[in-house]
Backbone as numpy.savetxt, mean C-alpha at the origin, in Angstrom:
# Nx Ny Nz CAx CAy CAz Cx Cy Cz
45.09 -34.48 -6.95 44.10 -34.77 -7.95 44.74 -34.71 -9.33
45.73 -33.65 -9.61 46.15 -33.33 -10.80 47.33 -34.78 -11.17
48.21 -35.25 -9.76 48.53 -36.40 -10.15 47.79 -37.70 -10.49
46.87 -38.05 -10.30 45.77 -38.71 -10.67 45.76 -38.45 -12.13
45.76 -37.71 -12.43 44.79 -37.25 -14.16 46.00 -37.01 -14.90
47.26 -36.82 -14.69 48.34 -36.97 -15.53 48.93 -38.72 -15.18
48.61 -39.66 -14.25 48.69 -40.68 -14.30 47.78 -41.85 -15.56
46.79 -40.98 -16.05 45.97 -41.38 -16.91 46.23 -41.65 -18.57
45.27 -42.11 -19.30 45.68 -41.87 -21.13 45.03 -40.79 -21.31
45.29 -40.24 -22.22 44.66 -39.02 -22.38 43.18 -39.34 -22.78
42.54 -40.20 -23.02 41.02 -40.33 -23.48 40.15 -40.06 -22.03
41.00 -41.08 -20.65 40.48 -41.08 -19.70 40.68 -39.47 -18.83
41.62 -38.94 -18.81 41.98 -37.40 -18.82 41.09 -36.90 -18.92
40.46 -36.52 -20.65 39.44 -36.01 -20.87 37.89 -36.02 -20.60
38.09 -37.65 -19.96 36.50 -37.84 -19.60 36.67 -37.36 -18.05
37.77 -37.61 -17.11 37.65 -37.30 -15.84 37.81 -35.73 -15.94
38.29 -34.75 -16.53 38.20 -33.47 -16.47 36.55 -32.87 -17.04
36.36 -33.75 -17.70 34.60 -33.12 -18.05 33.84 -33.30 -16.72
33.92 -34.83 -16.12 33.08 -34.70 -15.24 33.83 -33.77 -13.80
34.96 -33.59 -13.67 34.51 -32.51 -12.50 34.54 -31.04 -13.46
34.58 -30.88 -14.32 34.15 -29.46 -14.82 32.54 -29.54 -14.38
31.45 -30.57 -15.14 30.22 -30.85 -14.39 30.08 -30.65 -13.10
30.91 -31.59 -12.89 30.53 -30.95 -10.94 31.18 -30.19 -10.36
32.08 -29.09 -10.71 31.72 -27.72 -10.46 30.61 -27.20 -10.85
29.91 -26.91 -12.10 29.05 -26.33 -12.71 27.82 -26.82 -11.70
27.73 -28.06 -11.34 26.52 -28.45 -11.01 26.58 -27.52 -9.34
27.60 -27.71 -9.10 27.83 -27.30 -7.33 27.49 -25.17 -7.49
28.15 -24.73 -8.75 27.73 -23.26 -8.90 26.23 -23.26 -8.56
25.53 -24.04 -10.02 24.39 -23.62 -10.15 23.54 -23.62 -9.12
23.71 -24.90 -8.01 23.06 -25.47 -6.88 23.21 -24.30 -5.81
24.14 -23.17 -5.62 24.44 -22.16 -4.73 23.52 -21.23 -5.38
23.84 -20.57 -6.63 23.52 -19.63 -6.57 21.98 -20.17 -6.66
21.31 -20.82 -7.08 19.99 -21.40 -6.96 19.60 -20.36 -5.31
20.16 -21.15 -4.50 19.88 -21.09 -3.27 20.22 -19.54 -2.73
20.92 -19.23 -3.66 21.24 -17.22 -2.96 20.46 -16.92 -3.20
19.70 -16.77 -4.42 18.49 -16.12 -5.31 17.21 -15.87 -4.56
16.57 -14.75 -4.35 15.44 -14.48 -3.48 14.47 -15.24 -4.08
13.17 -15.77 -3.62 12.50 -16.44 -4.07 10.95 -15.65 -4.01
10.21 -15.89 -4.57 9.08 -14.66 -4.64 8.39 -15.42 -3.54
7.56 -14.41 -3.28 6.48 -14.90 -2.09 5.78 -16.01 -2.22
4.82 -16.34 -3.78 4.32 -17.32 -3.57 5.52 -19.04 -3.89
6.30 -18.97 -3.93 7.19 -20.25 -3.41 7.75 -20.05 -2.86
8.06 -19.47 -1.42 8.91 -18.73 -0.29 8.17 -19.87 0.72
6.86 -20.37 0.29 5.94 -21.24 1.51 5.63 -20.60 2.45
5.90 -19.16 2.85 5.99 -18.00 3.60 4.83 -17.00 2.57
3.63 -16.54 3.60 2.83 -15.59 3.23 3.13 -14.78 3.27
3.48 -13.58 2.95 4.24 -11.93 3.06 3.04 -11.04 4.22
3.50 -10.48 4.78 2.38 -9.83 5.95 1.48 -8.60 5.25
0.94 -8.66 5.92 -0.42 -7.52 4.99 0.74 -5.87 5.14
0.02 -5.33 3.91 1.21 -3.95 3.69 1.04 -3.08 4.49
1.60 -2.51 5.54 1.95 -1.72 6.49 0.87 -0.18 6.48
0.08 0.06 7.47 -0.69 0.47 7.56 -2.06 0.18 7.11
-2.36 -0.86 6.58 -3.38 -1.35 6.09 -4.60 -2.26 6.67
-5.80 -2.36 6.26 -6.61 -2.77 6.88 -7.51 -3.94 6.10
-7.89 -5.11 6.62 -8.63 -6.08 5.96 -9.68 -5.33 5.04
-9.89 -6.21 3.84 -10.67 -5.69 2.74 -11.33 -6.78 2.57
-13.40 -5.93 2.99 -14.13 -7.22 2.75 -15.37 -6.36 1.63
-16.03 -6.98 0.50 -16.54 -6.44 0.02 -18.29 -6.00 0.59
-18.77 -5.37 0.26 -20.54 -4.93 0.46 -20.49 -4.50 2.19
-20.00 -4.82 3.04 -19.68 -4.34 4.18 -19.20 -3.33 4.80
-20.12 -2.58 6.04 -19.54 -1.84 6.32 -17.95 -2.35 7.23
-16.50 -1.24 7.08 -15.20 -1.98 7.42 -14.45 -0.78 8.39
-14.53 -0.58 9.61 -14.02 0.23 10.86 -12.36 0.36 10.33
-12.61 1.63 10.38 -10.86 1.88 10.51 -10.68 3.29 10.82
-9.57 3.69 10.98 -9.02 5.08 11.46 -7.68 6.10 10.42
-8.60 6.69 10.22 -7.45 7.66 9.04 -7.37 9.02 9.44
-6.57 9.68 9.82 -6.52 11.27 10.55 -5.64 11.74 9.30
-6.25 13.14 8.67 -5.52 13.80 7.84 -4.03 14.40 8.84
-2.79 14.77 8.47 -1.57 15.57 9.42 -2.55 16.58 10.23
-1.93 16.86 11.38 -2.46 17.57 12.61 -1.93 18.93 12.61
-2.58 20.06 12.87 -2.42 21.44 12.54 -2.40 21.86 13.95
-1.43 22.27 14.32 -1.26 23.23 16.28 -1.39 24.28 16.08
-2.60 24.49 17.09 -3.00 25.81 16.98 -3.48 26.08 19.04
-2.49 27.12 19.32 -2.88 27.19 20.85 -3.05 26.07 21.43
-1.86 25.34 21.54 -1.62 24.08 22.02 -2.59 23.12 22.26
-3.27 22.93 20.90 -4.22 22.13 20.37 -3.65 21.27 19.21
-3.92 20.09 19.01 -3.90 19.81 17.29 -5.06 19.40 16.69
-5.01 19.87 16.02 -6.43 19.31 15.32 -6.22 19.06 13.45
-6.72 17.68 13.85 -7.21 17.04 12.02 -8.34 17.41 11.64
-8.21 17.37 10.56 -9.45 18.63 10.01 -10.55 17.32 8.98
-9.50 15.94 8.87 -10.44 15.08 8.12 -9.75 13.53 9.15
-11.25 13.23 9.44 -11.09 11.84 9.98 -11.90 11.15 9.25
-11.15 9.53 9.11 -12.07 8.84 8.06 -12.03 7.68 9.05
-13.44 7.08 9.26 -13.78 6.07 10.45 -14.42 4.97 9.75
-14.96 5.05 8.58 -15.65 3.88 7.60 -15.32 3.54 6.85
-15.37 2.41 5.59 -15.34 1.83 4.42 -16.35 1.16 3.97
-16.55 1.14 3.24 -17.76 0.02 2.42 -16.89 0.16 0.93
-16.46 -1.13 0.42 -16.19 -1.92 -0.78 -16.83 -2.43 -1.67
-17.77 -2.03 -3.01 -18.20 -2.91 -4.37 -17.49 -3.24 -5.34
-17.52 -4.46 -5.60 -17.01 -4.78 -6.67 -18.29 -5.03 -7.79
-18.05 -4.33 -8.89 -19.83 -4.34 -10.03 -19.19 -6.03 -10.61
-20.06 -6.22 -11.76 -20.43 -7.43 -12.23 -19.04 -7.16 -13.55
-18.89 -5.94 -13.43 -17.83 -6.08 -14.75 -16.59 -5.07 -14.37
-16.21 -5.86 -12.65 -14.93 -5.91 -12.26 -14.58 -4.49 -12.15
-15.74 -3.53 -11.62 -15.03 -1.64 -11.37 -15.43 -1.85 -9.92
-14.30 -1.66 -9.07 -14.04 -1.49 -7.15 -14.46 -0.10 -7.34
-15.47 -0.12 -6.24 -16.16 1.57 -5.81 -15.60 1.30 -4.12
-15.22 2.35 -3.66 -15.77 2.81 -1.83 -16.15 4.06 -1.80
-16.92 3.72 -0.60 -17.25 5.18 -0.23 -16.55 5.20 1.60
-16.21 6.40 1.84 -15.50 6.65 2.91 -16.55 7.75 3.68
-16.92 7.24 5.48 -17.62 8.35 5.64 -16.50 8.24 6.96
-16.52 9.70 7.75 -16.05 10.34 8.84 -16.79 11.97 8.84
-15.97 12.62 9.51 -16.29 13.64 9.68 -15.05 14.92 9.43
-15.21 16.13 9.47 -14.53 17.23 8.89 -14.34 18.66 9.93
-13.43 18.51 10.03 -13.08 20.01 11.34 -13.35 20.96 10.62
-14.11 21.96 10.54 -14.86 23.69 9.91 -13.42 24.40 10.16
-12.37 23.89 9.82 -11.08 25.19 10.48 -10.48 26.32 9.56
-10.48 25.75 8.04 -10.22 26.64 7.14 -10.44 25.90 5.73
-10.67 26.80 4.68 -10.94 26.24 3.59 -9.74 25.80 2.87
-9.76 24.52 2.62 -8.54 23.44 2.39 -9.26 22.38 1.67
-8.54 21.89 0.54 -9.24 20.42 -0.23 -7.99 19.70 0.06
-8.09 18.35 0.78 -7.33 17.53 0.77 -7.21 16.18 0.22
-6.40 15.36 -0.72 -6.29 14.31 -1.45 -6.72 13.56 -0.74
-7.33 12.36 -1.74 -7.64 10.88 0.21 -7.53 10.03 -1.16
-5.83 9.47 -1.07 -5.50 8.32 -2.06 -6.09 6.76 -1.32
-6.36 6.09 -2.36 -6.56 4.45 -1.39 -6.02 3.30 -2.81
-5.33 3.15 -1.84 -4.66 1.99 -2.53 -5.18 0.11 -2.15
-5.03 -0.77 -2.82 -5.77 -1.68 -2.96 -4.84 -3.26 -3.16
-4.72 -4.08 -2.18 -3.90 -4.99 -2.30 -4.16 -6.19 -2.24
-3.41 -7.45 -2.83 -4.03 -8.81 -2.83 -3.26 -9.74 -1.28
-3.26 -10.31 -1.18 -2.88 -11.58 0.10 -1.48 -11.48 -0.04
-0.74 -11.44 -1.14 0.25 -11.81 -1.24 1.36 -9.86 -1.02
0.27 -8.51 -0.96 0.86 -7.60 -0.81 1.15 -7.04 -2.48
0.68 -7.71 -3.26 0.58 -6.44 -4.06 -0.52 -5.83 -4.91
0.05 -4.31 -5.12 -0.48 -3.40 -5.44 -1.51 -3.98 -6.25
-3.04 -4.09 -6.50 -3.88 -4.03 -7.38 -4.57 -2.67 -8.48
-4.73 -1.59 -7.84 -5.07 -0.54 -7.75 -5.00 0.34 -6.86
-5.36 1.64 -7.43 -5.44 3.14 -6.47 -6.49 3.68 -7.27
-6.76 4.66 -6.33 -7.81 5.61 -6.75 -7.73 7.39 -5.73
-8.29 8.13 -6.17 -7.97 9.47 -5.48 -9.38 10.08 -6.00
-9.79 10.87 -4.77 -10.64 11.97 -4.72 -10.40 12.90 -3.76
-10.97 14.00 -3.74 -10.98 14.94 -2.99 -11.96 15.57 -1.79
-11.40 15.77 -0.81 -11.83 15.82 0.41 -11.97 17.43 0.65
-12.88 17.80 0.53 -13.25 19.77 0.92 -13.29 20.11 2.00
-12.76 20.58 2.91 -13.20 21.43 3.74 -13.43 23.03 4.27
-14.18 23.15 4.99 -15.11 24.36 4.58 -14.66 25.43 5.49
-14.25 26.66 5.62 -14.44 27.14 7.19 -15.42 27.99 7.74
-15.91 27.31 8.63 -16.88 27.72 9.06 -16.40 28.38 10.82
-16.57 29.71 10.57 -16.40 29.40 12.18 -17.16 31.08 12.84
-17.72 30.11 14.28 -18.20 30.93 14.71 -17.24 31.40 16.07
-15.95 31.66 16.41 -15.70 31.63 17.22 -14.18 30.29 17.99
-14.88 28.93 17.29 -14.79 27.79 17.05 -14.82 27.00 16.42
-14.10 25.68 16.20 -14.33 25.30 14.77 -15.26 24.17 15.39
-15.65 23.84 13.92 -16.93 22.81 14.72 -17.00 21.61 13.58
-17.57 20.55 13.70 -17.51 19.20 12.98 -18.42 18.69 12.38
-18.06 18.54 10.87 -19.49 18.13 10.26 -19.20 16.42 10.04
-20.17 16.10 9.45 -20.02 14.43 8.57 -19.56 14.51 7.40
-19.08 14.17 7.02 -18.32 13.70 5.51 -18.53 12.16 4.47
-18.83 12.09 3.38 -18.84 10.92 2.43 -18.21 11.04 1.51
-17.19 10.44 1.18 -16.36 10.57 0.16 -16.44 9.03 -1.09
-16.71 9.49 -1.99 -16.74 8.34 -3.02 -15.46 8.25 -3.67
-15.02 6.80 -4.29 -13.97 6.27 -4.80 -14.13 5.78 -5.74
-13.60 6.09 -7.21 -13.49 4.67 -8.08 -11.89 4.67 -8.83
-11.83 3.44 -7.98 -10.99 2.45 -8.23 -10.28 1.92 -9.80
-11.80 1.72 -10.47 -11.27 1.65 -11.92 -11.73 -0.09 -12.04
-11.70 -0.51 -13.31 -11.68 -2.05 -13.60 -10.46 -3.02 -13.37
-10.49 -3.22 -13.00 -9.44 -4.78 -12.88 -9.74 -6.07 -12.58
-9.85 -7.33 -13.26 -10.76 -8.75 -12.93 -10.03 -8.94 -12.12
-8.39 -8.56 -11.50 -7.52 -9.05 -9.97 -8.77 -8.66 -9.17
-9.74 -7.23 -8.61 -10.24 -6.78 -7.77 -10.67 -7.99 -6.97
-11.17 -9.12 -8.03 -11.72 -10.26 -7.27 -11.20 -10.61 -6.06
-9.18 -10.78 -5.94 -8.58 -11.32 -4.93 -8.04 -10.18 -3.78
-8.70 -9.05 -3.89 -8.45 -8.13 -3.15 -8.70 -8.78 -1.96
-7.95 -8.32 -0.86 -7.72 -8.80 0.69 -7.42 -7.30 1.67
-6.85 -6.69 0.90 -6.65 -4.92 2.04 -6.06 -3.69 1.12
-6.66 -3.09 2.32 -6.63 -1.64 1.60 -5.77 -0.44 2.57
-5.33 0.27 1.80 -4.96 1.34 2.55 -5.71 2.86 2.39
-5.57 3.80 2.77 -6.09 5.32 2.80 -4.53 5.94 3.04
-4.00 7.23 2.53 -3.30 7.93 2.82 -3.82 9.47 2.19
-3.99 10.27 3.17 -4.12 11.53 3.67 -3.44 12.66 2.66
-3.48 13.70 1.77 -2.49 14.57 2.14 -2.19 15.43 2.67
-0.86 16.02 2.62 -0.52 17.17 3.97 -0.52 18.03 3.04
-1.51 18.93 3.92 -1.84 20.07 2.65 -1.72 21.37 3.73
-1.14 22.55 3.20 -0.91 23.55 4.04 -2.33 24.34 4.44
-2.47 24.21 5.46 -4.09 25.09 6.06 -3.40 26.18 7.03
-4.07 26.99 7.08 -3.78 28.37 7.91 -4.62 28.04 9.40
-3.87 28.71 10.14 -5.06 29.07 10.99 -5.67 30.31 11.61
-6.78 30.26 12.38 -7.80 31.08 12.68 -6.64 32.39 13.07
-5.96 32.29 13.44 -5.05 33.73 13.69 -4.74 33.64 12.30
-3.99 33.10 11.40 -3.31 33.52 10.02 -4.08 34.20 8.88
-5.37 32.98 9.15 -6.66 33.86 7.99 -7.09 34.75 8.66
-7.29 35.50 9.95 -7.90 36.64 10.57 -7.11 37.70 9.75
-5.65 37.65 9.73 -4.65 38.64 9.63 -4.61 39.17 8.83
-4.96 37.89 7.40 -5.24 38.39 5.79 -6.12 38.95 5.38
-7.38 39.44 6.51 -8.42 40.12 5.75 -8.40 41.91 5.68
């Protein structure tokens, strides 16, 4: 090639060295184009709903399963907060409410976090929200199971509109048990 271009005048030299300097440049740009991750919505590829999560429909009641961490006690485990419902509002000036009902193991007195996070089609984050989950101990012997309703707000955001799923995550909160609190009194 280089004999080629010293066979030349130098005017033509200079024009044949521009254009393959161009087409290198053009052949870079065209690669790394193509290395470059591409976001979800021009990927032509929908991103999968976010891992542990459950369809999000609004005014409806929405089935799902949330177990607070499991506490062994005499080769038992027991969750002390199960969350089995959802219901989703969105108000007229864009504030997401839920309310969460399940039920509550009487095993020891423990407040546990119940974060819910809030996502669009494409997997991302819209919002979160956190309240607190009480439980009571009640025990006669046994622990025993009440009902639970837990309210959420979410907060304003006009995205809420394209909400598609939601998650719940639990926290692990240290609870004693019926032998540990016996011991302390």
């Amino acid at each position: 090639m280089w004999r080629l271009i010293n066979t030349m005048t130098p005017k033509k030299q200079h024009w044949s060295a521009g254009v393959i300097l161009l087409a290198f440049v053009g052949c870079l740009t065209v690669a790394a184009q193509q290395a470059a991750p591409q976001p979800p919505e021009h990927s032509g590829l929908a991103p999968a709903a976010p891992v542990g999560s459950f369809p999000l429909s609004l005014d409806k009641p929405l089935e799902m399963a949330v177990e607070s961490p499991g506490v062994e006690w005499r080769g038992n485990t027991y969750h002390l907060v199960q969350l089995g419902r959802a219901q989703f509002h969105l108000s007229a000036l864009s504030r997401l409410t839920a309310t969460f009902s399940g039920g509550v193991n009487t095993f020891d007195d423990v407040d546990y976090d119940v974060h819910v996070a809030v996502f669009n089609a494409h997997g991302q984050l819209l919002g979160t929200g956190r309240t607190v989950c009480s439980v009571a101990r009640i025990w006669a012997g046994l622990s025993g199971t009440t009902s639970k309703t837990l309210d959420v707000d979410l907060g304003v955001n006009r995205d809420y509109a394209q909400a598609e799923f939601f998650s719940v995550a639990i926290s692990n909160t240290q609870v004693l048990t019926p032998d540990q609190w016996q011991k302390q009194k």
